[in-house]
N, C-alpha and C positions, 0 to 999 in steps of 0.2 A: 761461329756456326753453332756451338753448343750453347750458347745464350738464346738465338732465334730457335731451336728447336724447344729447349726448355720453355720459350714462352709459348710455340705451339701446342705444347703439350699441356701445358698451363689452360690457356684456352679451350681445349677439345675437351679437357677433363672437367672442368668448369661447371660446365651447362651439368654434366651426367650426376655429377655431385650436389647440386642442385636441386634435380631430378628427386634423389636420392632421399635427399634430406625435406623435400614436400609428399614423398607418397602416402603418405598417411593423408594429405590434403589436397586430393586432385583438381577441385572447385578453387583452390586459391584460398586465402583468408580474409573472414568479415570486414567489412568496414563502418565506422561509426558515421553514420549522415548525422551531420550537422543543423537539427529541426530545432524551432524554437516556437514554443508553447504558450498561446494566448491562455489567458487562464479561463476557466467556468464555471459552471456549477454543477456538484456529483454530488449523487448518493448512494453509498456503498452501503451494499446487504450483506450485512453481518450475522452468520452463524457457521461458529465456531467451535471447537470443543478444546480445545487447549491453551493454555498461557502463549505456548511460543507460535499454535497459526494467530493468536492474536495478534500477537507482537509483528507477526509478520505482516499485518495489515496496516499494524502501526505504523509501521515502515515506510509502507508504500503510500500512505497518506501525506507523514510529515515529508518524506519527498515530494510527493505533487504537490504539495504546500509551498514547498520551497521554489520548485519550478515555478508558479502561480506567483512568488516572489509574497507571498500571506499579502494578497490583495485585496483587503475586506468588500472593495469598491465592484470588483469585477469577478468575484468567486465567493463559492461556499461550496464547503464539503460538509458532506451532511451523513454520519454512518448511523445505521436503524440495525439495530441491535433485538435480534430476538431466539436466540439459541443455548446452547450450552455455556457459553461467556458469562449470562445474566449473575452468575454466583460470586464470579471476578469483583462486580460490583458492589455487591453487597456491604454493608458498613457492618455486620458482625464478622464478615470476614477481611475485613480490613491490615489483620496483620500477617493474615498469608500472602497477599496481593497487593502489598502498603506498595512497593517499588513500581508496578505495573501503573496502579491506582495514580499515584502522583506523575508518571508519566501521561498516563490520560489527562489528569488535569492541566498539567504542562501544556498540552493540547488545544486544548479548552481556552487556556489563557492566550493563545493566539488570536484569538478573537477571531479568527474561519475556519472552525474546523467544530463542527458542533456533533452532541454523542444524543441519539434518541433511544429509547426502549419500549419496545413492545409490553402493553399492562400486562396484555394476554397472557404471552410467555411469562413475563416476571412471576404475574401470580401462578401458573403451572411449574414454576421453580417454588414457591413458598414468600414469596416477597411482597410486598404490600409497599407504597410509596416512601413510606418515613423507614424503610429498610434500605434503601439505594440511595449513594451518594447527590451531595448536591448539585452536581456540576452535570448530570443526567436529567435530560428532558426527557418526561415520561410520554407516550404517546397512547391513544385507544389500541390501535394495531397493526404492527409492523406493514404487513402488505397495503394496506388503504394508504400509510403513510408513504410509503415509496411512490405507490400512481400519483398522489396526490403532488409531493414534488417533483415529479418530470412530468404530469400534464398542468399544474398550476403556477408551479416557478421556475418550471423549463431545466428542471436538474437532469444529468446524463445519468445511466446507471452504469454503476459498476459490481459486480462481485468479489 
């Protein structure tokens, strides 16, 4: 008898305990859907003002990169750079941003993931062509260049 009650009690107390320990969660907890991601073509607009939202964008590129599985065939990420970043670039400033720098080109060396820069902006930063790395394609100007890859080579946009 005092076994079957201890398990009713067990029981009854259960769920309340339960209870208890989700109220902070009354929706339940997320779940990951299991999506799998054909790869495409993006270009992300870039303007930034710090090393680390750089970095953050880094991030989320060499990810979809990796999602994309760096499909040269069937994706390009294409980031158009024309903000506060543009100094990151710079080859006088090369030794405050050597880490970042060669991260980007790490990038670059993937062969889909390519870095543009607006003249415009560069020059309203003080930079001229033979001032920015090599592995930066210079562009006339950032906005023309975004339309121009999502109505000419069908790029998606991202911010």
């Amino acid at each position: 008898m005092r076994i079957k009650t201890g398990l009713l009690l067990t029981f009854l107390l259960l769920p309340v305990s339960l209870l208890a320990a989700d109220a902070n969660a009354p929706w339940g907890h997320a779940r990951l859907d299991a999506v799998s991601y054909k790869p495409h073509k993006v270009v992300y607009d870039v303007s930034v003002s710090s090393v680390g939202a750089l970095s953050n964008v880094l991030d989320r590129v060499s990810y979809l990169n990796k999602l994309y599985q760096a499909n040269p065939f069937d994706s390009s990420i294409v980031m158009v750079l024309h903000g506060n970043e543009i100094p990151f670039f710079g080859i006088k400033n090369y030794d405050k941003y050597k880490e970042l720098m060669k991260r980007v080109q790490s990038l670059v060396e993937s062969g889909n993931i390519r870095f543009r820069m607006c003249k415009l902006a560069a020059e309203g930063h003080g930079f001229k062509l033979k001032d920015i790395h090599g592995f930066v394609e210079m562009v006339p100007m950032a906005d023309a260049e975004i339309i121009r890859l999502q109505q000419e080579e069908g790029h998606v946009y991202m911010r």
